[in-house]
Structure formats: C-alpha cells, structure tokens
Biopython code that builds the backbone (N, CA, C, O; Angstrom):
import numpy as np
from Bio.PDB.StructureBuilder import StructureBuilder

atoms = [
    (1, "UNK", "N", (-4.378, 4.028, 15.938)),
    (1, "UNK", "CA", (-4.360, 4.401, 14.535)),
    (1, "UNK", "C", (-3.044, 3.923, 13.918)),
    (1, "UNK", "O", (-2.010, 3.678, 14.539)),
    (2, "UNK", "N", (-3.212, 3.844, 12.815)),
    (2, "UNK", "CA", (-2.346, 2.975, 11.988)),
    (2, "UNK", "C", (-1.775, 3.370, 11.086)),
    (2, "UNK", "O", (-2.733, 3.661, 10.370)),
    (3, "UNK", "N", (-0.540, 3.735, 10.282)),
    (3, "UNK", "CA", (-0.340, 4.800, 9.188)),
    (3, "UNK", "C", (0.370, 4.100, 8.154)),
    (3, "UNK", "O", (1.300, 3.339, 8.424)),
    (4, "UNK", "N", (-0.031, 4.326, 6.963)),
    (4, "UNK", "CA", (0.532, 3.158, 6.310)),
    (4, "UNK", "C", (1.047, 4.007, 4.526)),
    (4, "UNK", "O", (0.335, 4.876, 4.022)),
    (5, "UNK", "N", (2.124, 3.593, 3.977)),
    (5, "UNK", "CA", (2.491, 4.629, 2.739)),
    (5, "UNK", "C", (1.808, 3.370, 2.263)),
    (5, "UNK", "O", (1.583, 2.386, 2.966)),
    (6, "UNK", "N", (1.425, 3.552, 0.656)),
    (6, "UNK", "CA", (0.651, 2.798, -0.592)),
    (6, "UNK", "C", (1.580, 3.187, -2.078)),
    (6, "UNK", "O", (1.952, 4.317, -2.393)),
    (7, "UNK", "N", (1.715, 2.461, -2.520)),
    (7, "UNK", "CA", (2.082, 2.879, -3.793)),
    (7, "UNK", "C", (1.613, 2.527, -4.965)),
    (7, "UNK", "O", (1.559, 1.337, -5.275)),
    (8, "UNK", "N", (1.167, 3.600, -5.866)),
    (8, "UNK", "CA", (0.326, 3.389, -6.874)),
    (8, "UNK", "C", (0.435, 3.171, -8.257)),
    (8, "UNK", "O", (-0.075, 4.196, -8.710)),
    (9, "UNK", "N", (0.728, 2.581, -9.078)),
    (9, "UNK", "CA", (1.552, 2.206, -10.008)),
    (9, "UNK", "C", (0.913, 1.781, -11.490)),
    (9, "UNK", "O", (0.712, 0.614, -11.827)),
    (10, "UNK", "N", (0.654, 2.872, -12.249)),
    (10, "UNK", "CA", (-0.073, 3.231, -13.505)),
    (10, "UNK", "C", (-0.026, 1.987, -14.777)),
    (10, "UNK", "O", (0.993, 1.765, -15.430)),
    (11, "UNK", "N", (-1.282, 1.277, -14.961)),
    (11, "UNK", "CA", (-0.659, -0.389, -15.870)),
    (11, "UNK", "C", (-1.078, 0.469, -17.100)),
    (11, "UNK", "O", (-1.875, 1.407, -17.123)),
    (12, "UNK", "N", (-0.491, 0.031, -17.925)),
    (12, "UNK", "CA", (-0.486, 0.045, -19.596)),
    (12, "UNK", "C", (-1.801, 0.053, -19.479)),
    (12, "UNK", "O", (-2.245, 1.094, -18.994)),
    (13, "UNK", "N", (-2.485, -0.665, -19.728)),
    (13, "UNK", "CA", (-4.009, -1.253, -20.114)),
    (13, "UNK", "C", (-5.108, -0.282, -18.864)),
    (13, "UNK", "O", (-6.255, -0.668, -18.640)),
    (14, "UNK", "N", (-4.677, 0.626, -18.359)),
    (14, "UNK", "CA", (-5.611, 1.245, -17.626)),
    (14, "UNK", "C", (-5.688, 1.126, -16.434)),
    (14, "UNK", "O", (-5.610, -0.027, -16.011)),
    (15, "UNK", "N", (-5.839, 2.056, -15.605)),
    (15, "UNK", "CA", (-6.070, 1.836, -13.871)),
    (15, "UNK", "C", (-4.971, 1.829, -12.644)),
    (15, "UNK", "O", (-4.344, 2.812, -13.037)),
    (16, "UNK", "N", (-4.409, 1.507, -11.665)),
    (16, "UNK", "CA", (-3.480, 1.293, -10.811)),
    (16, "UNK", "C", (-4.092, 0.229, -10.728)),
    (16, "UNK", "O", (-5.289, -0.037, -10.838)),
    (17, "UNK", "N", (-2.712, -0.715, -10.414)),
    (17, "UNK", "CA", (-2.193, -1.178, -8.830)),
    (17, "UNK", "C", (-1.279, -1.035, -7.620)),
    (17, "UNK", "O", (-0.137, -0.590, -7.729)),
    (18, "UNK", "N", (-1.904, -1.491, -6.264)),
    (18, "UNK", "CA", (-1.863, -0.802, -5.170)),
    (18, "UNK", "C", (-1.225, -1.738, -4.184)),
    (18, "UNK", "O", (-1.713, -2.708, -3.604)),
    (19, "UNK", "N", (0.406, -1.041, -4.112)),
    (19, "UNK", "CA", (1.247, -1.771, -2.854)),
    (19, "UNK", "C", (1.211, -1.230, -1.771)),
    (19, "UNK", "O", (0.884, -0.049, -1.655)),
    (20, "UNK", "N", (1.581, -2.080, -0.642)),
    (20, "UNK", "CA", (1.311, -1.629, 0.872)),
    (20, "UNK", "C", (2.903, -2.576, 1.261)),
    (20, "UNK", "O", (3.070, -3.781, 1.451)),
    (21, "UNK", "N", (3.894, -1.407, 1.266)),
    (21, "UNK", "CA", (4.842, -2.045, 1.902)),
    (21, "UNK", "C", (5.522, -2.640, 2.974)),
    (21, "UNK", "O", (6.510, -3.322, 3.249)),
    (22, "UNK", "N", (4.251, -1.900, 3.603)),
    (22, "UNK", "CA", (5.009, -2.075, 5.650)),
    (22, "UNK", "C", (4.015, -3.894, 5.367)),
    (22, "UNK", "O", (4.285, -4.737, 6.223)),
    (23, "UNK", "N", (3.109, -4.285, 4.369)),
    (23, "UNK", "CA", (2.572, -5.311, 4.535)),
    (23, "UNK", "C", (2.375, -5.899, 3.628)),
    (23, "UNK", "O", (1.348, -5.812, 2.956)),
    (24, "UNK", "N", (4.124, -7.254, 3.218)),
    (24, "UNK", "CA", (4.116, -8.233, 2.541)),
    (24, "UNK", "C", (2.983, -8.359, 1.958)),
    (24, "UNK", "O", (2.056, -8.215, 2.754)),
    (25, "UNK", "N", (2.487, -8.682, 0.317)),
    (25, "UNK", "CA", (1.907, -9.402, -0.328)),
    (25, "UNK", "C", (0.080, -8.513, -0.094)),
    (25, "UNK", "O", (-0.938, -9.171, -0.312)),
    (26, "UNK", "N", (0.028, -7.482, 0.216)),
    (26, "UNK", "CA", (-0.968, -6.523, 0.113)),
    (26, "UNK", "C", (-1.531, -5.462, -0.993)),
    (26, "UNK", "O", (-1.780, -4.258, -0.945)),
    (27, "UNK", "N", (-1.596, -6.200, -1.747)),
    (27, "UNK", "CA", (-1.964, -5.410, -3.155)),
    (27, "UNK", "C", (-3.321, -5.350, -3.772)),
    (27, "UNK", "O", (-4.000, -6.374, -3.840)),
    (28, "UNK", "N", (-3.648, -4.485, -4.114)),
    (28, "UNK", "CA", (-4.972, -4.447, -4.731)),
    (28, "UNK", "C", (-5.092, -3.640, -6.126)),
    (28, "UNK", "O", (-4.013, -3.091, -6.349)),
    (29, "UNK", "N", (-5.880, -3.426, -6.968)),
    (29, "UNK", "CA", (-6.062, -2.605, -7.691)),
    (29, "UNK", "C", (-7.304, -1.656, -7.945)),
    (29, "UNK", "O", (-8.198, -1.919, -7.140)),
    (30, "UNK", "N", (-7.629, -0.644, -8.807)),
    (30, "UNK", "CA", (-8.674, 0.257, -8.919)),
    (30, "UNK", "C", (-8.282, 0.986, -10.484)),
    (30, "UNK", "O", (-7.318, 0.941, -11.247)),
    (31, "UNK", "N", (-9.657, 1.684, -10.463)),
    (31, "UNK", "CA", (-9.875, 2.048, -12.461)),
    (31, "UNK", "C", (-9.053, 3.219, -12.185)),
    (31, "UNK", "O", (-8.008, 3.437, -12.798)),
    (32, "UNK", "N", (-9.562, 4.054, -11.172)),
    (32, "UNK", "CA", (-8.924, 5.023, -10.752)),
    (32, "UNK", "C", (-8.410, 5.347, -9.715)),
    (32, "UNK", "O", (-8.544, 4.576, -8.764)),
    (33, "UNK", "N", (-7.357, 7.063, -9.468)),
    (33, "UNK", "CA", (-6.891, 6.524, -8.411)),
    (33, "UNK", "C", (-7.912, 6.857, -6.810)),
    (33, "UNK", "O", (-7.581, 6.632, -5.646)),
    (34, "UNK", "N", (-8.946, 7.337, -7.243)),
    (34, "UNK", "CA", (-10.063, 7.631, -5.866)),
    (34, "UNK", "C", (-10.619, 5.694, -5.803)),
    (34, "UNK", "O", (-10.150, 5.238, -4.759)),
    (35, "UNK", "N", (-11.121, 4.991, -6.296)),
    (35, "UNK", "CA", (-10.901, 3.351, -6.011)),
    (35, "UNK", "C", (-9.507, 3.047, -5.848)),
    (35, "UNK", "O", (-9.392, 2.675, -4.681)),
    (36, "UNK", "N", (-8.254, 3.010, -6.485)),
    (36, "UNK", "CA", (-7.689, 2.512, -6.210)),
    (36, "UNK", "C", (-7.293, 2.925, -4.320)),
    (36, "UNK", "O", (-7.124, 2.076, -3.445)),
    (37, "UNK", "N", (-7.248, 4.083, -4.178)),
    (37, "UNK", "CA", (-6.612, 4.359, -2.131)),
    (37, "UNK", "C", (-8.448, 3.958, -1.570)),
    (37, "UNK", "O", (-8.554, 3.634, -0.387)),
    (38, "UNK", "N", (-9.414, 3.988, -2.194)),
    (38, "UNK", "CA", (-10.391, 2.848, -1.476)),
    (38, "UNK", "C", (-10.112, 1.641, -1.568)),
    (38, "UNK", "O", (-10.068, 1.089, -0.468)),
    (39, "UNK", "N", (-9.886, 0.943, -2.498)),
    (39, "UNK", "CA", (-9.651, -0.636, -2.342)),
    (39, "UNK", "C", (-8.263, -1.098, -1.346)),
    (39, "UNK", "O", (-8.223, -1.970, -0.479)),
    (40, "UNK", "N", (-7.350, -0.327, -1.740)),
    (40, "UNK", "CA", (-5.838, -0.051, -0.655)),
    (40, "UNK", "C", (-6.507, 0.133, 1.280)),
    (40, "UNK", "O", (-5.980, -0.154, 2.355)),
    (41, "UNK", "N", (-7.882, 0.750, 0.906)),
    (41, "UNK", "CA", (-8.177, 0.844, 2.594)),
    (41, "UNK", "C", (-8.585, -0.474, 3.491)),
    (41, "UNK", "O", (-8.285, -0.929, 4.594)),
    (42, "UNK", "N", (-9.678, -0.925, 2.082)),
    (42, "UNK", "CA", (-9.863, -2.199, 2.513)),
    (42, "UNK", "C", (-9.169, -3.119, 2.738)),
    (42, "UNK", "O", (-9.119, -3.881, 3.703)),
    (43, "UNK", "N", (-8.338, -3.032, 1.386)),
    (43, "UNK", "CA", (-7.306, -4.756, 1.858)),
    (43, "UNK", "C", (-6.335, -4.406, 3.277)),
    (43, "UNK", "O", (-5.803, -5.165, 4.087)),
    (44, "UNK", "N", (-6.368, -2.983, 3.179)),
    (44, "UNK", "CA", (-4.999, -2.678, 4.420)),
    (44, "UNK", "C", (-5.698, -3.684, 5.799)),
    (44, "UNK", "O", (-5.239, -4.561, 6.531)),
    (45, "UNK", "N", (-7.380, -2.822, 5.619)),
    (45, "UNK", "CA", (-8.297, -3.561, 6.850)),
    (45, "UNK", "C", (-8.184, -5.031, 6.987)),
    (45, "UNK", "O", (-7.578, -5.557, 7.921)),
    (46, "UNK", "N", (-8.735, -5.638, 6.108)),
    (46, "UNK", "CA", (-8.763, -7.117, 5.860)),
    (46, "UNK", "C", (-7.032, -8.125, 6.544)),
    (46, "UNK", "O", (-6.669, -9.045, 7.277)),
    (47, "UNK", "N", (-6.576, -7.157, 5.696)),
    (47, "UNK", "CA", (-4.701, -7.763, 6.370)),
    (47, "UNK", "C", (-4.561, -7.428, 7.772)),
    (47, "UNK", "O", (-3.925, -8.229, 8.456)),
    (48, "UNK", "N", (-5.088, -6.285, 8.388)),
    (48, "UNK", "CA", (-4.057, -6.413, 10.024)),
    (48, "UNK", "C", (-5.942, -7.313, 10.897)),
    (48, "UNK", "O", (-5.925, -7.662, 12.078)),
    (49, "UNK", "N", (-7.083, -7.469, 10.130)),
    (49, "UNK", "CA", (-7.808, -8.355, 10.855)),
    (49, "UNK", "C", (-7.096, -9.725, 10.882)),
    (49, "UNK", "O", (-6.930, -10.400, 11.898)),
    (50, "UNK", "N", (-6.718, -10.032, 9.698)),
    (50, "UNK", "CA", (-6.240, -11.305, 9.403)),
    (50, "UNK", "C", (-4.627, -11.388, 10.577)),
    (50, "UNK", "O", (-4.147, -12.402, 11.084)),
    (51, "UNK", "N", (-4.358, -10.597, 10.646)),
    (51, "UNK", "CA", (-2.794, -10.562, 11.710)),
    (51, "UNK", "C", (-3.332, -10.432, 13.139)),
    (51, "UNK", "O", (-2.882, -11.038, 14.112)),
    (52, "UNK", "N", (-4.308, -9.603, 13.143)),
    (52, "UNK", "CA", (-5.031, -10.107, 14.365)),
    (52, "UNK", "C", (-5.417, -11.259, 15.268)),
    (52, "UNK", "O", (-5.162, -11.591, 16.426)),
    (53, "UNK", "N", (-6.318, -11.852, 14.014)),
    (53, "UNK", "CA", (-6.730, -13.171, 14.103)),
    (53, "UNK", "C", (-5.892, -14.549, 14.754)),
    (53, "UNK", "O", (-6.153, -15.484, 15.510)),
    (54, "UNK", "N", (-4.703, -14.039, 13.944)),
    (54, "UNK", "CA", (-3.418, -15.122, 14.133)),
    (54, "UNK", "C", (-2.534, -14.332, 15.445)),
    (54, "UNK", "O", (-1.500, -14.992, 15.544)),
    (55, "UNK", "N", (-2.503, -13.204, 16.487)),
    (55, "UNK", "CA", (-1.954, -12.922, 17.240)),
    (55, "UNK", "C", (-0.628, -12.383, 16.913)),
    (55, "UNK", "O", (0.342, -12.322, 17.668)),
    (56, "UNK", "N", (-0.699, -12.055, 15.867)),
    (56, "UNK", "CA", (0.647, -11.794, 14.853)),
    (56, "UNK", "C", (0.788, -10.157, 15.551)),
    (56, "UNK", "O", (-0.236, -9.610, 15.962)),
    (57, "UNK", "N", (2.142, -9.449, 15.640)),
    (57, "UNK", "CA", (2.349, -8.161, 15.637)),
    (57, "UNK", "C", (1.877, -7.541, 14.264)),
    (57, "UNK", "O", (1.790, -8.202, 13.229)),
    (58, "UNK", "N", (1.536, -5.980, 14.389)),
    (58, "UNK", "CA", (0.875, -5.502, 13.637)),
    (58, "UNK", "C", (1.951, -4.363, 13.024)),
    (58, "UNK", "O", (2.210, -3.301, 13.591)),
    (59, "UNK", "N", (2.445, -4.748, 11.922)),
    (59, "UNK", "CA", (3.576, -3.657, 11.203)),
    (59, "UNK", "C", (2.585, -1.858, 11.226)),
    (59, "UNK", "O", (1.476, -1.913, 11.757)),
    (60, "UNK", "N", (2.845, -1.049, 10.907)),
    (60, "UNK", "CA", (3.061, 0.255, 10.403)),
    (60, "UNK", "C", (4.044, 0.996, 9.940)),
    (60, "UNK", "O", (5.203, 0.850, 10.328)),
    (61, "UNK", "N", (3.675, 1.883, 9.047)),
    (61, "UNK", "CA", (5.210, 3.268, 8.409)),
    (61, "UNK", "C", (5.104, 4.232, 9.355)),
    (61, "UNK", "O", (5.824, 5.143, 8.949)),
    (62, "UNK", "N", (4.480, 4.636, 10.668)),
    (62, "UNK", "CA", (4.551, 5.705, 11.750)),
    (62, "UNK", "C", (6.404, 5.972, 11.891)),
    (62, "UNK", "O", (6.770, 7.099, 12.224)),
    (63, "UNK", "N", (7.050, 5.312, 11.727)),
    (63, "UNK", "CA", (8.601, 5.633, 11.944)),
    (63, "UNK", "C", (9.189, 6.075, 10.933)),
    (63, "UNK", "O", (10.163, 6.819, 11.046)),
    (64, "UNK", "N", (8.681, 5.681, 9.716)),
    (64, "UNK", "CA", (9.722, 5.205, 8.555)),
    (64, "UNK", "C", (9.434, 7.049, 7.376)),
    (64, "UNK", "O", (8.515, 7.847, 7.190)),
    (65, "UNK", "N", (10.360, 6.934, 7.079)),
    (65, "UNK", "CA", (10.764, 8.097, 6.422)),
    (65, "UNK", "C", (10.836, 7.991, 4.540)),
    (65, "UNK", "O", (11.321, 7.209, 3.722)),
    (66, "UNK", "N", (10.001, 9.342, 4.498)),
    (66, "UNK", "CA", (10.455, 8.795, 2.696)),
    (66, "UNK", "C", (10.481, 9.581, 1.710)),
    (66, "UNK", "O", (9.611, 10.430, 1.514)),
    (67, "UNK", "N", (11.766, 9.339, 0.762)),
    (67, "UNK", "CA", (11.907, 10.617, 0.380)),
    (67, "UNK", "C", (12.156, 9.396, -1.528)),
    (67, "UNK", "O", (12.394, 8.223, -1.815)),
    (68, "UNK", "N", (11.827, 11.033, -2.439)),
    (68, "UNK", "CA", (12.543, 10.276, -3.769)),
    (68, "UNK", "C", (13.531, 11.371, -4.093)),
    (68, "UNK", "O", (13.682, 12.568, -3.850)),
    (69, "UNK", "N", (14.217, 10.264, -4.851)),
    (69, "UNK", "CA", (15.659, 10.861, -5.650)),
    (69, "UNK", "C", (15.224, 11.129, -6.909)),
    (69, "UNK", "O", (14.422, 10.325, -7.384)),
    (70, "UNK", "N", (15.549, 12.039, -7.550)),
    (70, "UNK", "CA", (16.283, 11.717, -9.108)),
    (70, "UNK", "C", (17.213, 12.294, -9.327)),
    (70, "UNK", "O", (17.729, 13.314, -8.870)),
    (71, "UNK", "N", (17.599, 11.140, -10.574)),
    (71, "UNK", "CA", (19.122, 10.666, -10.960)),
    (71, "UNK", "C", (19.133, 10.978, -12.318)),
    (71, "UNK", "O", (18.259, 10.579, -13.087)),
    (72, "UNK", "N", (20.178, 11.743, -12.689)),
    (72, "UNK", "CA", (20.687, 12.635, -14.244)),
    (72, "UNK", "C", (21.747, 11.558, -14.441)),
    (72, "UNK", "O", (22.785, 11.761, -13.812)),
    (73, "UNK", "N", (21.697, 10.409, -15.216)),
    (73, "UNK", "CA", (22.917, 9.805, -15.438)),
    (73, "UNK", "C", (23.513, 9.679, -16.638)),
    (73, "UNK", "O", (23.963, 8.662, -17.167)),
    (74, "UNK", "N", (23.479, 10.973, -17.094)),
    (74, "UNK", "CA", (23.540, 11.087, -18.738)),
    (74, "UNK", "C", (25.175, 11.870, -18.356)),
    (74, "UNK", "O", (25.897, 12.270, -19.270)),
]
sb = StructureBuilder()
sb.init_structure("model")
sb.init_model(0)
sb.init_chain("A")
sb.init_seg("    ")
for serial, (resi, resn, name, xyz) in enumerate(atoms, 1):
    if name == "N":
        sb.init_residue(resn, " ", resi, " ")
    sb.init_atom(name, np.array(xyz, "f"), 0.0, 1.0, " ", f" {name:<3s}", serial, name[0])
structure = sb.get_structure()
C-alpha cells in the first residue's frame, strides 16, 4: 500500500486542481472535490503503473510529515 498527500487547489472559474507531490508532474482536475480525490486516484494509479513499467523506484509520503503555518505579518 501506498500513501500519498494530494493537494487541492480551488480555480476561479470553478472546480479543483489536483497535485500529487511525492509524484513530479501528477495533476489532474475535477468539478468537485468528491471527482476531484477520484480523478487524483486514478492518475496516482496510472503514474506508479507507468514507473513500474520503466523499473523505476516507486516514491510515497508514508515518512513525510505535514503540518501548516500561519503567518500574522501585519
């Protein structure tokens, strides 16, 4: 099993798009955000078949830690 953070990121014009950081250039989008973490499942799938394919090591976030800040810089 494979664990992976996504980040979802609200466009002007309607809908997310959907980063996958542990995996360069993995983005997708959705209207909402129940499509958008479905379409994020698929491409996640599609990318470690494709790293497969090529014998490539297979990244995951199982280690990686994550926290947010906020910042008062007034």
């Amino acid at each position: 099993m494979y664990t992976y953070k996504i980040h979802l990121h609200r466009e002007a014009e309607g809908g997310f798009t959907v980063s996958v950081p542990a995996l360069p250039g993995c983005i997708t989008y959705g209207e909402d955000i129940d499509e958008a973490i479905a379409m994020a499942k698929e491409a996640i799938a599609l990318y470690i078949e494709e790293l497969r394919e090529r014998g490539e090591v297979i990244p995951d976030d199982s280690n990686t830690l994550e926290y947010a800040i906020n910042l008062d810089l007034t």
